[in-house]
N, C-alpha and C positions, 0 to 999 in steps of 0.2 A: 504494500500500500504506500510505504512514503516513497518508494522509488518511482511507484507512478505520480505519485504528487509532485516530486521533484522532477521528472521528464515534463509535465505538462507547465508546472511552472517554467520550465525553459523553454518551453516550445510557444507558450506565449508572448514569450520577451517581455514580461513586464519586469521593470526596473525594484529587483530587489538583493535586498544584501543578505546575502543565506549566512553569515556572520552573525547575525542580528538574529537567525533562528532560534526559540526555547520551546522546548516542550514540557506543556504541563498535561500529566498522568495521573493515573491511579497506582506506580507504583510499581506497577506490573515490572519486573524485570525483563522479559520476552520484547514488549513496547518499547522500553528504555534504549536497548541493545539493539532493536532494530532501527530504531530513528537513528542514533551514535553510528551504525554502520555502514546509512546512508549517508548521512549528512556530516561524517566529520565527531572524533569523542571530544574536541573541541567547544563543542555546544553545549548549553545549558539546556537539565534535566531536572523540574521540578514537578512535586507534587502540587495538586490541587487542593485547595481548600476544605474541603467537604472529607475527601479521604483522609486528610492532613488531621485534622479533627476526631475522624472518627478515629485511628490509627492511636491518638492519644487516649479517647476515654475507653477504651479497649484495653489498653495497659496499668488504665487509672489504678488498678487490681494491684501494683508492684507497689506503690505508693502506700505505707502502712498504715498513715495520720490518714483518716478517712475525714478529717475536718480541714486537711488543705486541699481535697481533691474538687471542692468549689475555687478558690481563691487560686488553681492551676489552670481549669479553667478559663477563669476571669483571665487571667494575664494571656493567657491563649490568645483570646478574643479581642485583648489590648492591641497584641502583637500584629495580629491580622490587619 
């Protein structure tokens, strides 16, 4: 898939800096590796919001103080 996205972006000739490409995921390693292979491991690979989030109160569990796993949150949401 991104190799045809990258052919047709070139076959279009629109004026873009594949330098300036980021991919934001879910994470997935398979996706991550495949964009990096087309596009250069020079690129930025981030996750998305929603996964980003979920991925945290999913692990909330590691955090023992079950009275900062609000206020970990909170700053989550700061951060974003």
């Amino acid at each position: 898939i991104f190799s045809c996205l990258r052919d047709d972006l070139l076959n279009l000739s629109l004026q873009m800096n594949e330098q300036e490409l980021i991919l934001i995921a879910d994470d997935a390693e398979v996706i991550s590796n495949a964009f990096l292979k087309v596009f250069g491991a020079d690129h930025n690979v981030v996750m998305c919001w929603f996964h980003m989030r979920k991925n945290v109160e999913k692990n909330l569990y590691l955090v023992e103080n079950k009275a900062l796993h609000g206020g970990i949150m909170n700053d989550i949401e700061t951060l974003q």
